[in-house]
ZAVOTI-449609 format. One record per residue (C-alpha): residue in three letters; x, y, z. Coordinates in Angstrom, 3 decimals, padded with zeros to 6 digits. Example, Ala and Ser with C-alpha at 12.3 -4.5 7.8 and 13.67 -1.06 7.14 Angstrom:
BEGIN
   res          X          Y          Z
   Ala    012.300   -004.500    007.800
   Ser    013.670   -001.060    007.140
This chain:
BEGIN
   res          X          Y          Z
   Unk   -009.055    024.920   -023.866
   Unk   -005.786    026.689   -022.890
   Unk   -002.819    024.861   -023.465
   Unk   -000.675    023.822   -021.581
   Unk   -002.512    026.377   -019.454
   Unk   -001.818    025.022   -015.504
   Unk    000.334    021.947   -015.573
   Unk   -000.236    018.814   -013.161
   Unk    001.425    015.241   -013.160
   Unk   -000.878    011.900   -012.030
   Unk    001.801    009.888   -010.399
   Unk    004.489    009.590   -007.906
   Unk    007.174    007.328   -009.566
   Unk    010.628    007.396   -010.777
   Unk    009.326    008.765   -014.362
   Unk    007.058    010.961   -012.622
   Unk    009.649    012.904   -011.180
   Unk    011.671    013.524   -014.166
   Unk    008.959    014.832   -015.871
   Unk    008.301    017.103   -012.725
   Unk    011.962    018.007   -012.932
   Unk    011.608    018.779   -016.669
   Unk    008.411    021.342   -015.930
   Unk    009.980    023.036   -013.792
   Unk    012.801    023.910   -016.360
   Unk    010.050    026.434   -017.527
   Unk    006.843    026.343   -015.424
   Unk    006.711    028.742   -012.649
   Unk    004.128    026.554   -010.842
   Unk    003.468    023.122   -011.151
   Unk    000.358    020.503   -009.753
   Unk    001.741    016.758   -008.623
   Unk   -000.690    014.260   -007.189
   Unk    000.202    011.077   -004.735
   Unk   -002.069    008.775   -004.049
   Unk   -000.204    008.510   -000.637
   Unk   -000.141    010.819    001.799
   Unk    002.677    010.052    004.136
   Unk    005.161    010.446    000.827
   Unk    003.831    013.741    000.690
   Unk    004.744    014.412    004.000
   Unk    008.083    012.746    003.443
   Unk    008.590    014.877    000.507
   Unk    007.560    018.112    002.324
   Unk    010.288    017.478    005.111
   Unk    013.098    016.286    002.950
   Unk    012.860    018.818   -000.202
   Unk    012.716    015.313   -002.759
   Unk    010.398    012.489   -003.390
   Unk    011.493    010.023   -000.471
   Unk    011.126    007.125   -003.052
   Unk    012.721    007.535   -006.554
   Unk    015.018    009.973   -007.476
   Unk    016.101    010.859   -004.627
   Unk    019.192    013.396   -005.821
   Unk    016.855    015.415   -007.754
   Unk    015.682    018.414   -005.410
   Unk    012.842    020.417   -005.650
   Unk    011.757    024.146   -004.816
   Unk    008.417    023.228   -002.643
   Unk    006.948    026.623   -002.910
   Unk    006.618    025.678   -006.977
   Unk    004.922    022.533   -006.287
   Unk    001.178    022.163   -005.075
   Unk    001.311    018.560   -003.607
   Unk   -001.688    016.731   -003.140
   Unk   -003.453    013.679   -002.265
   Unk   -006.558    014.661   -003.726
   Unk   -007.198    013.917   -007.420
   Unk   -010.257    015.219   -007.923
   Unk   -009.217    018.584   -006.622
   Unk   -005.828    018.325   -008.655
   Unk   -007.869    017.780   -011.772
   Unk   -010.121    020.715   -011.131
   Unk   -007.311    022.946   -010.836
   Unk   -005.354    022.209   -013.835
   Unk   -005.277    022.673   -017.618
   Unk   -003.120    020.003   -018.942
   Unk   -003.225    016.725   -016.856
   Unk    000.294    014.212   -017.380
   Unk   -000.752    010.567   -016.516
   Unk    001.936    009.017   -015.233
   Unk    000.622    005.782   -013.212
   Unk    001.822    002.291   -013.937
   Unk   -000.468    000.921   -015.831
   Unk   -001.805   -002.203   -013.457
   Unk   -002.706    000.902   -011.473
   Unk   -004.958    002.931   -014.190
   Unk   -008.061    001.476   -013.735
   Unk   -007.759    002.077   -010.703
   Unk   -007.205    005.090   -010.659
   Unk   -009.422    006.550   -013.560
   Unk   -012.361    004.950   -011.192
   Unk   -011.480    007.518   -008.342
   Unk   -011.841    010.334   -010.959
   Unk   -015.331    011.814   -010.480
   Unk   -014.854    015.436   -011.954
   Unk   -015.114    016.097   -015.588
   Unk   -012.481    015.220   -017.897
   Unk   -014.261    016.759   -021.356
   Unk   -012.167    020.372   -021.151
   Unk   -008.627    018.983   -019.986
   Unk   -005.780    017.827   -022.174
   Unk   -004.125    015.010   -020.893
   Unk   -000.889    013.820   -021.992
   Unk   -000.081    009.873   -021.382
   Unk    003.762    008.984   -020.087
   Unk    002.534    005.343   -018.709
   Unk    004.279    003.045   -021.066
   Unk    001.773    000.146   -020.843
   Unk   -001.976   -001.334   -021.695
   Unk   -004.726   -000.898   -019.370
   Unk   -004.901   -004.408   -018.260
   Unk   -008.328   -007.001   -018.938
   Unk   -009.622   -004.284   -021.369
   Unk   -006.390   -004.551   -023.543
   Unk   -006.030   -001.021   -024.834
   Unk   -003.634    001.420   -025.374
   Unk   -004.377    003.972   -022.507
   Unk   -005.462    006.350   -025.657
   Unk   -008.118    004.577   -026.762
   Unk   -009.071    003.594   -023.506
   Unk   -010.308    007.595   -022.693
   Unk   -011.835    007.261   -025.986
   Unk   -014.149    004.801   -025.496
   Unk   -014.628    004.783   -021.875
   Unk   -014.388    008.620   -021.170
   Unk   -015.771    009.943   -024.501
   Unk   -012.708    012.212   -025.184
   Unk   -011.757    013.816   -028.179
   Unk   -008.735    012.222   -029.514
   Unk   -006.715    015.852   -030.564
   Unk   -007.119    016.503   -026.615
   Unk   -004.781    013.509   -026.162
   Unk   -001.133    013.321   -026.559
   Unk    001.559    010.730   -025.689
   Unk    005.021    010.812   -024.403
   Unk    007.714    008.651   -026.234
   Unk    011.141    008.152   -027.227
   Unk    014.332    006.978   -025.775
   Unk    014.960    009.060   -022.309
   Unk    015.432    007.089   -018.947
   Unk    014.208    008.584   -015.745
   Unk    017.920    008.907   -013.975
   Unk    019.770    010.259   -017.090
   Unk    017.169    013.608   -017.114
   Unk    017.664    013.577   -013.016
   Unk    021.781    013.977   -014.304
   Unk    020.935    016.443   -016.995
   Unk    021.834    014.117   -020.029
   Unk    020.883    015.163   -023.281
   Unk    017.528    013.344   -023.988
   Unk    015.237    013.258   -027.340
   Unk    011.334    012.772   -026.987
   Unk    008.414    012.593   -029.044
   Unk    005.507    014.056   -028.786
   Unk    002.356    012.552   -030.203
   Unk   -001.024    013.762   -030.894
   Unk   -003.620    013.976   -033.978
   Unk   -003.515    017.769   -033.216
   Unk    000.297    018.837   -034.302
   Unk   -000.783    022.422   -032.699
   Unk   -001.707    020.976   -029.211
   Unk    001.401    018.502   -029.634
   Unk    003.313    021.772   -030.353
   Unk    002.462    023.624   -027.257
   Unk    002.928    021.016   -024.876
   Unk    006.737    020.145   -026.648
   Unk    007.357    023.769   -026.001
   Unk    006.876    023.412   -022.338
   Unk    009.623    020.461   -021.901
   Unk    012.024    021.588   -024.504
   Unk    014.021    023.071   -021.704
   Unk    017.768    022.400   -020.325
   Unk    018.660    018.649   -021.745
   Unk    015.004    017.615   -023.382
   Unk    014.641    018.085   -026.837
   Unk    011.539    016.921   -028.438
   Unk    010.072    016.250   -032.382
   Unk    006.444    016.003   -033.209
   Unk    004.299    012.821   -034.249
   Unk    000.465    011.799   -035.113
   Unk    001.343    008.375   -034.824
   Unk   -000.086    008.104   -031.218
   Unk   -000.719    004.399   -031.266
   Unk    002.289    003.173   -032.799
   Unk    004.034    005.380   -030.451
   Unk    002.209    004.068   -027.693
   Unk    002.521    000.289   -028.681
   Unk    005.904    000.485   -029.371
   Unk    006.396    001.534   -025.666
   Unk    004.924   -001.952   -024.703
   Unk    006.745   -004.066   -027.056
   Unk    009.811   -002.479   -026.269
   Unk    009.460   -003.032   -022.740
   Unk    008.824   -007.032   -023.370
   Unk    011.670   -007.074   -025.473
   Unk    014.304   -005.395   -022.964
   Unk    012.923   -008.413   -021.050
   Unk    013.986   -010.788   -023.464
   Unk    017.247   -009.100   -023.752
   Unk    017.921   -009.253   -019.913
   Unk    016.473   -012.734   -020.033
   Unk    019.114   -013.542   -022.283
   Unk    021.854   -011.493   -020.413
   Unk    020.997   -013.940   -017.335
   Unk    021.633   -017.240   -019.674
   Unk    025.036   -015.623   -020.265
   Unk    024.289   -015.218   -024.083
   Unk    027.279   -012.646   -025.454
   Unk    026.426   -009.624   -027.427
   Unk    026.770   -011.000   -030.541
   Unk    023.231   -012.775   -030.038
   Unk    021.736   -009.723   -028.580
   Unk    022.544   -007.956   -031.536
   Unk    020.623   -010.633   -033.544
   Unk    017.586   -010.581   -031.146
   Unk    017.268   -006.734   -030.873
   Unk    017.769   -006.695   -035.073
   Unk    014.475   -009.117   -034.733
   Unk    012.640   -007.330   -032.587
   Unk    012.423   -004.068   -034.043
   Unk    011.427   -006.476   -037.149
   Unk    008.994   -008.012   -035.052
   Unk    007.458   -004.747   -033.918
   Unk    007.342   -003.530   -037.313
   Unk    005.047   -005.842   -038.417
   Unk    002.765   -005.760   -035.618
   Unk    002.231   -002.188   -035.812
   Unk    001.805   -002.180   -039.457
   Unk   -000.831   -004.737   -039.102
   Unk   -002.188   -003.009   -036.063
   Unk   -002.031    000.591   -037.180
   Unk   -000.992    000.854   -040.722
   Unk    000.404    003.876   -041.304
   Unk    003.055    005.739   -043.459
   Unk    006.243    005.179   -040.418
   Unk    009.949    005.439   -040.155
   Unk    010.414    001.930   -037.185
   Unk    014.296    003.582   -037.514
   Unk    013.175    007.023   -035.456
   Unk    014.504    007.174   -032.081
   Unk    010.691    007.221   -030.819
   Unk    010.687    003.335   -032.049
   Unk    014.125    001.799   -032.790
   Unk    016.155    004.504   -030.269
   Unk    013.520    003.564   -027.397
   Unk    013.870   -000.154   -027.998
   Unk    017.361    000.153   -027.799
   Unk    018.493    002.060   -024.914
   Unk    015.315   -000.239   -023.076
   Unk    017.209   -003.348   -024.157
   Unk    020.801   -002.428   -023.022
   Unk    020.906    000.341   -020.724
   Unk    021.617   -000.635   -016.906
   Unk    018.584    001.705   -015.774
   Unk    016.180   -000.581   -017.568
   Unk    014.019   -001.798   -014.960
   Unk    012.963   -004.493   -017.759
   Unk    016.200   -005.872   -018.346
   Unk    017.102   -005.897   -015.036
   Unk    013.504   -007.704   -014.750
   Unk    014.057   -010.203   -017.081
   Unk    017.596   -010.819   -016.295
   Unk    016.497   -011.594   -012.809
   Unk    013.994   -014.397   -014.134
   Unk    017.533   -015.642   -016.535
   Unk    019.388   -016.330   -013.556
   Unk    016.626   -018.543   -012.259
   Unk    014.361   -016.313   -010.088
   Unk    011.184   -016.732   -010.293
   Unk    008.536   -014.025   -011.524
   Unk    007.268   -013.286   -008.093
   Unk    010.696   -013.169   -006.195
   Unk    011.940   -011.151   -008.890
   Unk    008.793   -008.574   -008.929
   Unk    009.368   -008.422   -005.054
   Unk    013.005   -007.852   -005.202
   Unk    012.922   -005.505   -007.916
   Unk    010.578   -002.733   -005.988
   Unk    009.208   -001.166   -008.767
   Unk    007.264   -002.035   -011.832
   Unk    008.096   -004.081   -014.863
   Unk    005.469   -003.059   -017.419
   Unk    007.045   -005.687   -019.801
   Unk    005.842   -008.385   -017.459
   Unk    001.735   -007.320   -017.730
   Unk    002.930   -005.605   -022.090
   Unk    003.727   -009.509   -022.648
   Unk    000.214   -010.392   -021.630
   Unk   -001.980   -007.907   -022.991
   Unk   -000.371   -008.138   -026.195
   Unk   -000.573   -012.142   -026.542
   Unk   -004.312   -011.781   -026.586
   Unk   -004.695   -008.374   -028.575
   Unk   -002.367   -010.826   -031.156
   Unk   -004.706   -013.541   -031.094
   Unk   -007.089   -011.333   -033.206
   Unk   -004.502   -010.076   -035.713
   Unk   -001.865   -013.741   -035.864
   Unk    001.001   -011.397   -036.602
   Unk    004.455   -013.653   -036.434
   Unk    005.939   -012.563   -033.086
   Unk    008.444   -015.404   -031.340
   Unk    010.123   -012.917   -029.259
   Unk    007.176   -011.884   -027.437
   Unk    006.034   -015.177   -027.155
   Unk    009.073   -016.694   -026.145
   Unk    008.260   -013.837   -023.145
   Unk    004.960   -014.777   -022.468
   Unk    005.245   -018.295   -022.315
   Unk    008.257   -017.792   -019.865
   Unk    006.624   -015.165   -017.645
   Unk    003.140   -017.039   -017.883
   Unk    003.181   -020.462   -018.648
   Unk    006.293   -020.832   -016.819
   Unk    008.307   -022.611   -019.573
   Unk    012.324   -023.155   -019.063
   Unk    014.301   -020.168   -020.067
   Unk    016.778   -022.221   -021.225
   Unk    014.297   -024.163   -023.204
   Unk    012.582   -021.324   -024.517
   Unk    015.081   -019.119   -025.544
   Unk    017.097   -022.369   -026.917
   Unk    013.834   -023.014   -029.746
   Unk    013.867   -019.060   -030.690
   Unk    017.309   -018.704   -031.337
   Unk    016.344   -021.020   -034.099
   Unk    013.566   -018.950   -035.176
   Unk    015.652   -016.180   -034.858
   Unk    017.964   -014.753   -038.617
């Protein structure tokens, strides 16, 4: 296997195109699949992705566009999945070229949904790859701040620091600087809980609680995710590195969280489905809140936040009952 060898990103979105963006800091050529082809075309005529991102433009005669996945796949080393994750099954099913001698790197932040799995063991068991020819992105770095060239810090994870080495070469260009992990599942978990606790937070936000109380319920969370992963994945972690703790944060406050914005949305007293459509793009807190309530039910790990989430987004409980009994959970 070459690494990164040629370069392709699975995906079309708002993250998708940052990540293009930060390729092309230092790839001559790049691969970038859409599943639809009139955004192609779109893109073609206007120089940009007509959807997300639409400041960030692009040199087209760097960029192979397709609509084809199996032919993108065929034609490229290193594969970046970058699909919301309702949307992985579906498309891992149109796959129907080999996967065995690619290295893919995973930047969905989410579970594949019904099997509950982290998208890494998910090509493990399903696709019968090797785990050191998968890698995760993580960390702390919003989609619009890399489109503005703010400094950004991500994490690279992979049970193969050599392959997770190559690959962070390729991005640490312009504002990206990157560190190295094996912890792929925490990393990858993390991303989920994080996610359904920015939802919290913005849930919060639209009961008008201040900051002091969102100080006390992001100190929790990263308390709460602690102890999941260290049931879930017991390793020797640091929950303070920006890859956990900064990623949780900037996903609770930041105005570009699509989460908070999600869950503030559902505070003010819109409902999950009005919300969802007004919002345009995905919430992967909304399906994280889910998948994780029934991974939990095997491993009963203390977790009010996310279950103050789940029971708001799914058993459509009263926010202002149900964050009223956690702030008295909550220390």
């Amino acid at each position: 296997m070459r690494l990164p060898g040629k370069i392709a990103v699975l995906g079309s979105g708002s993250w998708a195109t940052a990540i293009a963006k930060m390729l092309l800091e230092g790839q001559t050529q790049i691969g970038w699949y859409f599943h639809r082809t009139d955004r192609i075309s779109a893109f073609r005529r206007l120089g940009h992705n007509p959807g997300y991102l639409t400041g960030v433009r692009f040199d087209l005669k760097r960029i192979n566009l397709s609509d084809n996945l199996n032919e993108t796949i065929k034609g490229h080393d290193t594969l970046i999945v970058v699909t919301p994750s309702p949307y992985l099954k579906d498309l891992f099913k149109k796959i129907k070229t080999s996967l065995k001698d690619k290295f893919i790197v995973i930047a969905t932040k989410g579970i594949v949904p019904e099997d509950n799995m982290i998208v890494s063991d998910y090509l493990v068991k399903r696709y019968k790859l090797s785990p050191d020819n998968i890698a995760v992105i993580g960390g702390p770095c919003h989609a619009e701040e890399v489109a503005l060239d703010r400094l950004s810090y991500l994490t690279i994870g992979c049970p193969d620091l050599t392959k997770a080495s190559a690959f962070a070469e390729v991005i640490s260009k312009g504002c990206i600087k990157t560190s190295l992990s094996q912890d792929m599942a925490g990393i990858e978990y993390g991303a989920v809980l994080k996610n359904v606790y920015a939802i919290a937070a913005g849930i919060c936000n639209g009961l008008s609680y201040g900051d002091n109380f969102q100080a006390v319920l992001i100190s929790n969370a990263i308390a709460e995710m602690k102890r999941f992963l260290t049931t879930i994945h017991p390793i020797d972690r640091n929950i303070d590195d920006s890859v956990y703790l900064g990623d949780l944060l900037v996903t609770g406050y930041s105005r570009f969280s699509r989460n908070h914005v999600f869950g503030t949305m559902v505070g003010k007293g819109y409902s999950v489905k009005n919300a969802q459509i007004e919002m345009e793009m995905v919430a992967e807190g909304y399906y994280g809140s889910k998948c994780i309530r029934e991974i939990n039910k095997h491993y009963h790990v203390n977790m009010p936040i996310m279950d103050a989430v789940y029971n708001i987004l799914y058993e459509k409980i009263n926010p202002v009952n149900e964050i009223k009994l956690l702030t008295d959970s909550l220390r």
